[in-house]
N, C-alpha and C positions, 0 to 999 in steps of 0.2 A: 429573333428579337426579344422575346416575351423572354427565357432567362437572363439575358443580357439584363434587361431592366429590372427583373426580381430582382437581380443581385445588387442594382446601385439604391434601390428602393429600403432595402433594409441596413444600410452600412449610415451609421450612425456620424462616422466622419467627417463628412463631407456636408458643406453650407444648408440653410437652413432652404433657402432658393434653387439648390440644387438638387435636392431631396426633394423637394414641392414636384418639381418639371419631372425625376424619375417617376414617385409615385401618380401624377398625372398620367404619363403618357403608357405605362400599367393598366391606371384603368380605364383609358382611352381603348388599348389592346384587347383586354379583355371584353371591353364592349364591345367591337367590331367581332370579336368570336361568339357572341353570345351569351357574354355569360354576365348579365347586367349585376345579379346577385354579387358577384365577385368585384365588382368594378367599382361600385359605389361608393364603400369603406375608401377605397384607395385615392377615389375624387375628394370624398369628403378630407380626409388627410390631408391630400395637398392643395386644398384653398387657408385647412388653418397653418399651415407650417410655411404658406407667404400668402397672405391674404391682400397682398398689392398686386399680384395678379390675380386677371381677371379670367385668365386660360379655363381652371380647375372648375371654378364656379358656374363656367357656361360650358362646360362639357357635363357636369352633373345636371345642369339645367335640360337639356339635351339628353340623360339617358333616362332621367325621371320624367320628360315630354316622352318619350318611346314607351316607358313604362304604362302611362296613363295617368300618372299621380301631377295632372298639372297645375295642382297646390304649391306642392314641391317644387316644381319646375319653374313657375311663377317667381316662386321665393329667391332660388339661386339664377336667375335669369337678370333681378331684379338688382341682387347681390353681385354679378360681372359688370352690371352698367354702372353700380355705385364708385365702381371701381375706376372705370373707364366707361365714359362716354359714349363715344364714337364707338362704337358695334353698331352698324345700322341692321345688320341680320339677325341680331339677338333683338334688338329693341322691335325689330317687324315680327318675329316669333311670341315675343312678351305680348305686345299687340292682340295678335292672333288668337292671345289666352286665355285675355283677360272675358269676362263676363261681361255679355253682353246686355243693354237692359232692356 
């Protein structure tokens, strides 16, 4: 799968929405291997290249929680509900992040 999707991830052709979901689900792949450094770039990409979904944002939300940087995580957590709502799993994660007093 991981070349399959390098290759739609860089081809220039194709929607601006359809590039977002390749380069997403790259660095979704990547994350699941381990390799969070790699993955990030590829999330950050595809929230601005369709920033009407909310996918990209809460999966970066999601590798920067695993990282520890839950500044970050907060931020694009905060960024997938702007987007969209209704994420009750992202809004109980945000939750869970926020500082307590």
């Amino acid at each position: 799968a991981l070349p399959a999707v390098t290759a739609l991830s860089v081809r220039e052709d194709l929607d601006a929405r359809t590039r977002s979901r390749s380069e997403n689900a790259l660095g979704w792949i990547l994350a699941g291997l381990g390799r969070p450094d790699e993955a990030a770039p590829h999330l950050e990409k595809a929230a601005g290249l369709d920033p009407s979904d909310p996918a990209a944002a809460r999966n970066l939300g999601a590798l920067l929680d695993r990282k520890g940087d839950l500044a970050g995580a907060r931020a694009w957590y905060r960024k997938a509900l702007a987007v969209k709502a209704d994420q009750p799993d992202v809004a109980a994660r945000l939750s869970a992040l926020e500082p307590q007093p």
